[in-house]
DRENTORKOL-3810 file (N, C-alpha, C; in nm, 4 decimals):
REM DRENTORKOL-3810
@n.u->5.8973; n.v->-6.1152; n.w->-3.0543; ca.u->5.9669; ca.v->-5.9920; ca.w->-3.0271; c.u->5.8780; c.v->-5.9032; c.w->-2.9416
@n.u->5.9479; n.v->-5.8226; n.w->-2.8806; ca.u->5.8730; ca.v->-5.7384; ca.w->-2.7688; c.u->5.9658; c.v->-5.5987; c.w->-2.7929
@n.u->5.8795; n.v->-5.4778; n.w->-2.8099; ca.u->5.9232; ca.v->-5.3613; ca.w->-2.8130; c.u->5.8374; c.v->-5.3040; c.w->-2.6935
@n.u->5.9059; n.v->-5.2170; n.w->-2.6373; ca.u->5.8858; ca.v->-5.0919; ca.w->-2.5419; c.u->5.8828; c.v->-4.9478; c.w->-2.5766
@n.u->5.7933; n.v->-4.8711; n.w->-2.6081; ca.u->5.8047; ca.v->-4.7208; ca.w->-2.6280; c.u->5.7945; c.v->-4.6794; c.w->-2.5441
@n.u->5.8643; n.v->-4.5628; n.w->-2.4879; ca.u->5.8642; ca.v->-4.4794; ca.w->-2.3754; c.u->5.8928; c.v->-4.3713; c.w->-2.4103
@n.u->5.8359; n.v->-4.2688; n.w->-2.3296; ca.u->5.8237; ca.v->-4.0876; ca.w->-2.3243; c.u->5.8480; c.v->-4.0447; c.w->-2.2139
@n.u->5.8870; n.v->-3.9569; n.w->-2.1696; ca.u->5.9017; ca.v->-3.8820; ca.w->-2.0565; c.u->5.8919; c.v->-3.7564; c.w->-2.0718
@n.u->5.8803; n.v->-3.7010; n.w->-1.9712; ca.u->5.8373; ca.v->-3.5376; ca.w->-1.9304; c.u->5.6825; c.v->-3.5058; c.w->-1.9308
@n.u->5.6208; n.v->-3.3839; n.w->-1.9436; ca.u->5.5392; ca.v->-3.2942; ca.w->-1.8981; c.u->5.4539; c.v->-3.3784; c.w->-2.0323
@n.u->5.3466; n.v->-3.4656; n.w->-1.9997; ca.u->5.2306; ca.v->-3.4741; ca.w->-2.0875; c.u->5.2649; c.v->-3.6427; c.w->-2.1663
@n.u->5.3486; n.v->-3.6755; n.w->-2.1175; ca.u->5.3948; ca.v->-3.8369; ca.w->-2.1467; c.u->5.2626; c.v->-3.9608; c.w->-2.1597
@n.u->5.1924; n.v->-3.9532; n.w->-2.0587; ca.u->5.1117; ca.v->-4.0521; ca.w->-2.0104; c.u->4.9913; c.v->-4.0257; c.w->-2.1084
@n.u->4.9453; n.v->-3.8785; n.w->-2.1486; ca.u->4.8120; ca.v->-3.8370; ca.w->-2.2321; c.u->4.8843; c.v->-3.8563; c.w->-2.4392
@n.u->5.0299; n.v->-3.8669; n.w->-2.3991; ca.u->5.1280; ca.v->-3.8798; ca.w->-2.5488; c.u->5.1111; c.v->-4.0489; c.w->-2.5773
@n.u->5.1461; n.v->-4.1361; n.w->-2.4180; ca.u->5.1677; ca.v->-4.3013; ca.w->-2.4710; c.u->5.0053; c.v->-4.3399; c.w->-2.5066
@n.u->4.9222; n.v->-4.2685; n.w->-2.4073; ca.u->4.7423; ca.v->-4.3381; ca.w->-2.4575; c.u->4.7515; c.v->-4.2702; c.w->-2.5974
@n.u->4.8113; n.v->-4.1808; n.w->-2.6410; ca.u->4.7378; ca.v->-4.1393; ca.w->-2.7765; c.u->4.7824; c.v->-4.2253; c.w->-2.8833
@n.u->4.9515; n.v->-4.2679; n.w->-2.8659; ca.u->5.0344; ca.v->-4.3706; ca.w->-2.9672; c.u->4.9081; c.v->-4.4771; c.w->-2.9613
@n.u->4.9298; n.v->-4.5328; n.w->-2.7966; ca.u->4.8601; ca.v->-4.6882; ca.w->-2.8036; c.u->4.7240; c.v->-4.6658; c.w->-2.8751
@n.u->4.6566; n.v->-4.5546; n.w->-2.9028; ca.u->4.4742; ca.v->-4.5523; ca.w->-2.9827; c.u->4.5150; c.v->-4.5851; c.w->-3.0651
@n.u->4.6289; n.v->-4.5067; n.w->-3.1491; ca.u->4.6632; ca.v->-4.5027; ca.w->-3.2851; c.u->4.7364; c.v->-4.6148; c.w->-3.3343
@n.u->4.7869; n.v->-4.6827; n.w->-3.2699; ca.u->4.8133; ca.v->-4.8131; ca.w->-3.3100; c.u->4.7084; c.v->-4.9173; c.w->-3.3146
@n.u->4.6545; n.v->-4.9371; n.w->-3.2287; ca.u->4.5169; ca.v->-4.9929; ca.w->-3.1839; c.u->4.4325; c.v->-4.9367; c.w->-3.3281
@n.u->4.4240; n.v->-4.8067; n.w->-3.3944; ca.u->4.3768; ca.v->-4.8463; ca.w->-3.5189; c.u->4.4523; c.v->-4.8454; c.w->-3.5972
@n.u->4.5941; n.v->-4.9063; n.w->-3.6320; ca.u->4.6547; ca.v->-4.8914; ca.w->-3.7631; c.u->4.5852; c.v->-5.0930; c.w->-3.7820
@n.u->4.5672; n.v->-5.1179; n.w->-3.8920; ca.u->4.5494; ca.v->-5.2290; ca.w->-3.9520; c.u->4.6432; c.v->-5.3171; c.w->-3.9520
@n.u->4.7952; n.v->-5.3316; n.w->-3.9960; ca.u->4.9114; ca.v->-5.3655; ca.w->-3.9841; c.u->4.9467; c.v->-5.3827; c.w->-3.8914
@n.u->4.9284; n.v->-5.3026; n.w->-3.8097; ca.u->4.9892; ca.v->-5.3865; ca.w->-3.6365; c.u->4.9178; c.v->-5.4221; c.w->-3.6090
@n.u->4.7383; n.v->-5.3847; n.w->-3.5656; ca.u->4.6599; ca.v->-5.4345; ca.w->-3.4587; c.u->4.6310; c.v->-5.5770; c.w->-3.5179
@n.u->4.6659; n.v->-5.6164; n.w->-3.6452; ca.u->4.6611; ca.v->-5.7490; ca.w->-3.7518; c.u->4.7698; c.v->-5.8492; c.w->-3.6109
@n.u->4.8856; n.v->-5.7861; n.w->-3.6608; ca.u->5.0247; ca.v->-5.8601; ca.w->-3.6367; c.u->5.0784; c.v->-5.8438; c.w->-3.5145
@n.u->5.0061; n.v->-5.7544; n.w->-3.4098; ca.u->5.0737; ca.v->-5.7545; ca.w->-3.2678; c.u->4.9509; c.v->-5.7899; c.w->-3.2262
@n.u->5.0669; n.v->-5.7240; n.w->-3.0843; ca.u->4.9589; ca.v->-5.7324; ca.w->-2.9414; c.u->5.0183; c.v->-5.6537; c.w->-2.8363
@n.u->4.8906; n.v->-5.5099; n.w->-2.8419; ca.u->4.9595; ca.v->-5.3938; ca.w->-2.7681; c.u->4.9184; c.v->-5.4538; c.w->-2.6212
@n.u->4.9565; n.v->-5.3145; n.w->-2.5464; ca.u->4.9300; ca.v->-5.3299; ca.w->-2.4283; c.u->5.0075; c.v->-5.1571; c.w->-2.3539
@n.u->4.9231; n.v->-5.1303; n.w->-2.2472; ca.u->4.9460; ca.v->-5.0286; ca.w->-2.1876; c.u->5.0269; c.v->-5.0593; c.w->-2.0509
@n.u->5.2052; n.v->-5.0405; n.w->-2.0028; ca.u->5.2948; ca.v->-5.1395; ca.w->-1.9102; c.u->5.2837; c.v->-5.0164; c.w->-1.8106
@n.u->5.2431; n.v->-5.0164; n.w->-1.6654; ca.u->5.2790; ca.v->-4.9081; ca.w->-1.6017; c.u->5.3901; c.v->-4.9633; c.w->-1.4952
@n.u->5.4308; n.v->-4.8829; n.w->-1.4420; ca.u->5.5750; ca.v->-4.8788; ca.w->-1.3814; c.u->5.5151; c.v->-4.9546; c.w->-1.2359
@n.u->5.6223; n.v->-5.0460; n.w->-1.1785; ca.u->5.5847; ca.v->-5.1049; ca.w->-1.0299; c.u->5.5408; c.v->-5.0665; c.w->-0.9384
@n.u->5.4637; n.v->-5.0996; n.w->-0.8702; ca.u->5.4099; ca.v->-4.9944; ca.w->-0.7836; c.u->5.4583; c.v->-5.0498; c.w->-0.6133
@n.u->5.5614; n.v->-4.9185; n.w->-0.5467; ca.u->5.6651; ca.v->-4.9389; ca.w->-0.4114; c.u->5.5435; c.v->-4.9645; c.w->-0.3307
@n.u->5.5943; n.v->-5.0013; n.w->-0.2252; ca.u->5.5078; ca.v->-5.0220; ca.w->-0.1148; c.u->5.4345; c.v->-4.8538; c.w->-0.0475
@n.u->5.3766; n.v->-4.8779; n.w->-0.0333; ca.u->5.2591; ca.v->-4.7707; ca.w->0.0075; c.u->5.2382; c.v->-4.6575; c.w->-0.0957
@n.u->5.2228; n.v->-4.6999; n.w->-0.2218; ca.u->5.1854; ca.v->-4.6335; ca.w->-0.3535; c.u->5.0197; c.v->-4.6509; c.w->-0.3614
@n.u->4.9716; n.v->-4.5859; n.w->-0.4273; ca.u->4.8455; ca.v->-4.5966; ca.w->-0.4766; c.u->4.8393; c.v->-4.7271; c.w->-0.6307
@n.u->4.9246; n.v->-4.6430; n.w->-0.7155; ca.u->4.9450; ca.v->-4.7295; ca.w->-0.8046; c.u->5.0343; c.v->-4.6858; c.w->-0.8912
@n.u->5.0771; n.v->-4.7589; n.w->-0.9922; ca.u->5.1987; ca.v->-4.7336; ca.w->-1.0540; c.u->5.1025; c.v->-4.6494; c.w->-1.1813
@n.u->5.2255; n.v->-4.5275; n.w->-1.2518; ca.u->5.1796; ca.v->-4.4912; ca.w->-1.3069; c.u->5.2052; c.v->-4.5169; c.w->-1.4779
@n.u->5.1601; n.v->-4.4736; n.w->-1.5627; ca.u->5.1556; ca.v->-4.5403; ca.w->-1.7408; c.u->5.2994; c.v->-4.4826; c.w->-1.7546
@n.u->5.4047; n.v->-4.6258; n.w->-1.8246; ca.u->5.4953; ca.v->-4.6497; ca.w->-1.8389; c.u->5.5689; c.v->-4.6450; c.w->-1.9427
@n.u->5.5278; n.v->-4.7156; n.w->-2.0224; ca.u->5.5384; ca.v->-4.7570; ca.w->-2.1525; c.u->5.3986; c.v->-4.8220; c.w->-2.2313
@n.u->5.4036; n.v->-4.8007; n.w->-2.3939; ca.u->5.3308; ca.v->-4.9089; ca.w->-2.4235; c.u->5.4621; c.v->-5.0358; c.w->-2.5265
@n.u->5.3213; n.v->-5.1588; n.w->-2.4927; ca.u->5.4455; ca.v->-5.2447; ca.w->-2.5037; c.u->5.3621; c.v->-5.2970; c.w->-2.6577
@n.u->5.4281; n.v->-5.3898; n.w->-2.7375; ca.u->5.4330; ca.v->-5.4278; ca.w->-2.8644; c.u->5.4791; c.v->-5.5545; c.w->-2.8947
@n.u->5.4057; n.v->-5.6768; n.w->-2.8833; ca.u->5.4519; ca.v->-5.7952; ca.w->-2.9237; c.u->5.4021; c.v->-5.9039; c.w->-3.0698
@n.u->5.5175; n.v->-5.8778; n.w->-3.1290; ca.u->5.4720; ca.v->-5.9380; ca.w->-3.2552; c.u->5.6035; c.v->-6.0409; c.w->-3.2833
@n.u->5.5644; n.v->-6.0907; n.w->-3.4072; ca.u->5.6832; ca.v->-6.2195; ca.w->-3.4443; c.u->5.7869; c.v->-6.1528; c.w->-3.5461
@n.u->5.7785; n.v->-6.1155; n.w->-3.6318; ca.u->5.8605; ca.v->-6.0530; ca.w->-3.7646; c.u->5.9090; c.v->-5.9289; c.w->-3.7696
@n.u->5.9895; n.v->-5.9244; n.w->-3.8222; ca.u->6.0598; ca.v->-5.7821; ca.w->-3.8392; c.u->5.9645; c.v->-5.6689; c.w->-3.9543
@n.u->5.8983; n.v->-5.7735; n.w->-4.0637; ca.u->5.7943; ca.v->-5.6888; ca.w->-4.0890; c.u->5.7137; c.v->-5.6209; c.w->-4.0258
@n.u->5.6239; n.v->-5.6113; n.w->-3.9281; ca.u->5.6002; ca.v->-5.5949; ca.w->-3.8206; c.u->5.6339; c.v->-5.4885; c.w->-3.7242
@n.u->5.7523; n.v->-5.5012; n.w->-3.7120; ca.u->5.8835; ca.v->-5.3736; ca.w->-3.6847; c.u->5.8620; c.v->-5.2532; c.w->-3.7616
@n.u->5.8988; n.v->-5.2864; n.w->-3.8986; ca.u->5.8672; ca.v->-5.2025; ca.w->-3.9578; c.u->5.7385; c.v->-5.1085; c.w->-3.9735
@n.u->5.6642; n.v->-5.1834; n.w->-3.9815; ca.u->5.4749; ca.v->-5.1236; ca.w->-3.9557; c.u->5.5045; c.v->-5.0871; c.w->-3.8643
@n.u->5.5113; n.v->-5.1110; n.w->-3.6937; ca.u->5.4909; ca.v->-5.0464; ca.w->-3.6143; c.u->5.5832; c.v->-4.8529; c.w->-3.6352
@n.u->5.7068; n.v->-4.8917; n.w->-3.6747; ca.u->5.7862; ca.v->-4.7746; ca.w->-3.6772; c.u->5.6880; c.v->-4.6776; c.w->-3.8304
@n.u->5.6365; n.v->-4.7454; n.w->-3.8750; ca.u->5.5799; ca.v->-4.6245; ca.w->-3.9757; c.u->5.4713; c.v->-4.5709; c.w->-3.9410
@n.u->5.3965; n.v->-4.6657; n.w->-3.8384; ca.u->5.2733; ca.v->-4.6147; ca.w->-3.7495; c.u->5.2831; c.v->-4.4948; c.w->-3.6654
@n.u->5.4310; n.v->-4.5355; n.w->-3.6266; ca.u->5.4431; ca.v->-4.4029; ca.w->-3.5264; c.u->5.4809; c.v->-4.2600; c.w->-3.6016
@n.u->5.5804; n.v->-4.2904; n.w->-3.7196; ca.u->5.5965; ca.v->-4.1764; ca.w->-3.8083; c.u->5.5021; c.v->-4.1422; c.w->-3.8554
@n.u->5.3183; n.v->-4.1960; n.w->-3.8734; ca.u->5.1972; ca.v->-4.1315; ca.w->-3.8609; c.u->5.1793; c.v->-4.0544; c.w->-3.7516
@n.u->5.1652; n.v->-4.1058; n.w->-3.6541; ca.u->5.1321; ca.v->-4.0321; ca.w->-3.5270; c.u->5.1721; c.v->-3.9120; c.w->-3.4828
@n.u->5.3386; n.v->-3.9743; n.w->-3.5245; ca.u->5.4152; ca.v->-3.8554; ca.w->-3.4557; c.u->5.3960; c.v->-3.6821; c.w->-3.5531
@n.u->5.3604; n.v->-3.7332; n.w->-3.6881; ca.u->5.3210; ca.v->-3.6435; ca.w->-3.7315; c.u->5.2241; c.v->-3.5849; c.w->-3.7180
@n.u->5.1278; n.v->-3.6371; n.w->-3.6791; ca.u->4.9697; ca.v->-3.5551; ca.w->-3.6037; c.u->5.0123; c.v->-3.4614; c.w->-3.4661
@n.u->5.1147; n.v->-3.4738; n.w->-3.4177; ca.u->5.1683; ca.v->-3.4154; ca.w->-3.2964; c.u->5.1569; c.v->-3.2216; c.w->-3.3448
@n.u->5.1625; n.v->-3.2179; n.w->-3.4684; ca.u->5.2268; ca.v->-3.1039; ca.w->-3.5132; c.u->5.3513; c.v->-3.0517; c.w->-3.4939
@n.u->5.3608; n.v->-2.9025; n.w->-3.4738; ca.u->5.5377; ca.v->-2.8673; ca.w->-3.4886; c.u->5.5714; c.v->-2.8624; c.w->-3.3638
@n.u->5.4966; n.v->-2.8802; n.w->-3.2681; ca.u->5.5429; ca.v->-2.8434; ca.w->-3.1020; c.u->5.6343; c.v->-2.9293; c.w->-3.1168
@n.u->5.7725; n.v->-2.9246; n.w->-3.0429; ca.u->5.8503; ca.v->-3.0318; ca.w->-3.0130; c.u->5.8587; c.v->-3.0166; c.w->-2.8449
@n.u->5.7681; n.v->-3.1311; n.w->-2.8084; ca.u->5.8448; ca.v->-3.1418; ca.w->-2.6161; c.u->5.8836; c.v->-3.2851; c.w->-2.5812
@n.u->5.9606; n.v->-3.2693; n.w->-2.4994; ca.u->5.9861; ca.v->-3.3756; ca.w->-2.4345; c.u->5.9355; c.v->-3.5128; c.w->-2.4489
@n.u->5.7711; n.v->-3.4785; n.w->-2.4336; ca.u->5.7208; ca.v->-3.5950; ca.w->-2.4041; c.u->5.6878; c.v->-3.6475; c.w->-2.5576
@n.u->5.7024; n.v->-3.6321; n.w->-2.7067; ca.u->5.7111; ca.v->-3.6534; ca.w->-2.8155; c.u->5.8268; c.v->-3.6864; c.w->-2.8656
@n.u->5.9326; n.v->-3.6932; n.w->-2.8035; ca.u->6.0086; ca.v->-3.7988; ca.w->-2.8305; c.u->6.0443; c.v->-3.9161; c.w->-2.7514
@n.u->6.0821; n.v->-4.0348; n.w->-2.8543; ca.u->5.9894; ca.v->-4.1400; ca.w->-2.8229; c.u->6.1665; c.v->-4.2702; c.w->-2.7842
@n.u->6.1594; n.v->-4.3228; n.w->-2.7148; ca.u->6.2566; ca.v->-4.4230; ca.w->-2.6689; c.u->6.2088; c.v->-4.5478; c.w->-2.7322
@n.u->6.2264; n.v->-4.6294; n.w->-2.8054; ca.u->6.1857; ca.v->-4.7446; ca.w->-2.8627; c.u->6.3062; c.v->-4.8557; c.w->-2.7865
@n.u->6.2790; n.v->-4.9969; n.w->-2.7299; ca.u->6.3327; ca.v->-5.0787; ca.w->-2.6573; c.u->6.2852; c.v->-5.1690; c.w->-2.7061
@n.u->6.4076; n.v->-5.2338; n.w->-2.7741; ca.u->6.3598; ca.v->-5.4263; ca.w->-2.7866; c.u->6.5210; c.v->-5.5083; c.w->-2.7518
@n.u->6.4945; n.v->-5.5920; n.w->-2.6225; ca.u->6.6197; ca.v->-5.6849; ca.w->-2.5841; c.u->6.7731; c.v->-5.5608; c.w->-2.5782
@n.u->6.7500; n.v->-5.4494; n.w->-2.4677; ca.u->6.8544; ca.v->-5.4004; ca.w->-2.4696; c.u->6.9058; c.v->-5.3155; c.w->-2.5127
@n.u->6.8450; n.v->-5.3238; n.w->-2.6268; ca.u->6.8523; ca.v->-5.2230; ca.w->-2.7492; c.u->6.7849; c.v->-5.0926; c.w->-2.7216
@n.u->6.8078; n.v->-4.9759; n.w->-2.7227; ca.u->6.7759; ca.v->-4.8401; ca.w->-2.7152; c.u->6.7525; c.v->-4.7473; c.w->-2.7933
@n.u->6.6833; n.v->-4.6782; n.w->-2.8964; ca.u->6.7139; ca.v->-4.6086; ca.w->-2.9952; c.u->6.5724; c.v->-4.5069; c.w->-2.9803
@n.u->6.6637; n.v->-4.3442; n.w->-2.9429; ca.u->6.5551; ca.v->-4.2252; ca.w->-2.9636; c.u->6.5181; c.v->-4.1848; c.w->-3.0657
@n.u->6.3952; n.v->-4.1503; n.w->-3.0994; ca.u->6.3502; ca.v->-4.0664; ca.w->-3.2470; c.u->6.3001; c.v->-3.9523; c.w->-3.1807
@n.u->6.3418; n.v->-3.8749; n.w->-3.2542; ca.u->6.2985; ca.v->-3.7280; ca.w->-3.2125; c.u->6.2520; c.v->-3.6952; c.w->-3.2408
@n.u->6.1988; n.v->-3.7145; n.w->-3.4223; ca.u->6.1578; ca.v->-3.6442; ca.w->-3.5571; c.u->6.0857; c.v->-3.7698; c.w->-3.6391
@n.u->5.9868; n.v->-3.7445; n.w->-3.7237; ca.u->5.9394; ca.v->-3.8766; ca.w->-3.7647; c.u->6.0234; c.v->-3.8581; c.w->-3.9564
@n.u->6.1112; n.v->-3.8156; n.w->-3.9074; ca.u->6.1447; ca.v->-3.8266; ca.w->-4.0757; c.u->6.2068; c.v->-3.9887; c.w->-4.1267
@n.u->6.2288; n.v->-3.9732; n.w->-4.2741; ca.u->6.2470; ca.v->-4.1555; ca.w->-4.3288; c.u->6.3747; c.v->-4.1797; c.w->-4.2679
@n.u->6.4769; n.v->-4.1044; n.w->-4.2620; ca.u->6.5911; ca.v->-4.1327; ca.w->-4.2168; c.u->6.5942; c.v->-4.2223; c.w->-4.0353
@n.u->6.5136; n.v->-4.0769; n.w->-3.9859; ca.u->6.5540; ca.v->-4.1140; ca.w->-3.8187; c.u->6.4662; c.v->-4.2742; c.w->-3.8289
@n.u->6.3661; n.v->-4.3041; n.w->-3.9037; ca.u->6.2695; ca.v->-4.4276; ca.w->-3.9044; c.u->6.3553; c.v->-4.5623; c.w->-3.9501
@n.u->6.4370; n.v->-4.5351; n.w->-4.0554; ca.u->6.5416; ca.v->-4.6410; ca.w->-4.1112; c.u->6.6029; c.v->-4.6518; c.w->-4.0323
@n.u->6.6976; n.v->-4.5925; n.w->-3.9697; ca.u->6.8172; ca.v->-4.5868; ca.w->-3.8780; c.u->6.7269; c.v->-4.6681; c.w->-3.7365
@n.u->6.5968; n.v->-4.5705; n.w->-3.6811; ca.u->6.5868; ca.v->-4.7319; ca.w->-3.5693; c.u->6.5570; c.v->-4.8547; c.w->-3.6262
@n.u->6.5121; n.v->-4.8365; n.w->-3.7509; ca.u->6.4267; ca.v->-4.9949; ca.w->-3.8447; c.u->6.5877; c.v->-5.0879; c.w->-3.7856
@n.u->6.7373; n.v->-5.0078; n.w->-3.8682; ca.u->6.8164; ca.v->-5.1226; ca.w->-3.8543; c.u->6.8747; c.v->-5.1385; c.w->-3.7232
@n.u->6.8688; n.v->-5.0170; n.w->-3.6570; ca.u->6.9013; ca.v->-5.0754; ca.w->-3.4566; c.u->6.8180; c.v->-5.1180; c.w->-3.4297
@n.u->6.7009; n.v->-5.1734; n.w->-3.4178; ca.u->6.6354; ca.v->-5.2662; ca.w->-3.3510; c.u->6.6152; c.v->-5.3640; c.w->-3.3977
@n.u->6.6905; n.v->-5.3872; n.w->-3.5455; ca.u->6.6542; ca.v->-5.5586; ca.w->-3.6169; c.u->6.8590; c.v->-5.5830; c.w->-3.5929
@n.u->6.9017; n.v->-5.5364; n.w->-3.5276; ca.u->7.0587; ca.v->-5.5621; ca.w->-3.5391; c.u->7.0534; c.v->-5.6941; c.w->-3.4766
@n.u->7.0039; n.v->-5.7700; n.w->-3.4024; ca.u->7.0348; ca.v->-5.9103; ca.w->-3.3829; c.u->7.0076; c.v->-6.0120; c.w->-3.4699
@n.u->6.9234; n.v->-5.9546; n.w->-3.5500; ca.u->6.8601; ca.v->-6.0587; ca.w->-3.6393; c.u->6.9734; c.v->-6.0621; c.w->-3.7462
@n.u->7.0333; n.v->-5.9682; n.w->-3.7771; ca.u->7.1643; ca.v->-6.0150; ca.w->-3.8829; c.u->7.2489; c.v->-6.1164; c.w->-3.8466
END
């Protein structure tokens, strides 16, 4: 399985390096994945493409789960600011699902949109 997190707006790129540290030390994923920092293509006469997404490849839906509770860590270190670039686009095969808020609900609700093929 392969997940995609993505952010956008004002402070995105200093928001995805901070997820990818913090995953990079949760125990549970850095065990069971394999991050990686994806930057966007880079057009012809670009310098270089800039930080995109980070990406997330693991085998199990357990896994899934850890990663999504990792981020409901993180996202809680954010504090109360809410911008743009703290909410978070999660992508696996098509699948799309925003969290805005790291509460148990918004975390369940992507847990079961992003394991919906596996039923």
């Amino acid at each position: 399985m392969s997940v995609l997190i993505y952010m956008s707006g004002s402070g995105a790129e200093e928001e995805l390096r901070s997820l990818h540290d913090w995953l990079l030390n949760e125990p549970d994923v850095r065990r069971y994945s394999r991050l990686s920092l994806r930057t966007a293509e880079v057009k012809p006469g670009e310098m270089g493409g800039a930080l995109e997404a980070v990406q997330v490849m693991f085998e199990d839906s357990a896994t899934l789960m850890n990663l999504l509770l990792a981020f409901a860590a993180w996202r809680g270190t954010r504090g109360r600011r809410r911008n743009e670039a703290t909410i978070a686009v999660f992508e696996r095969d098509g699948i799309k699902v925003t969290i805005e808020n790291a509460s148990p609900e918004a975390i369940e609700a992507a847990a079961k949109a992003l394991r919906a093929e596996e039923s």
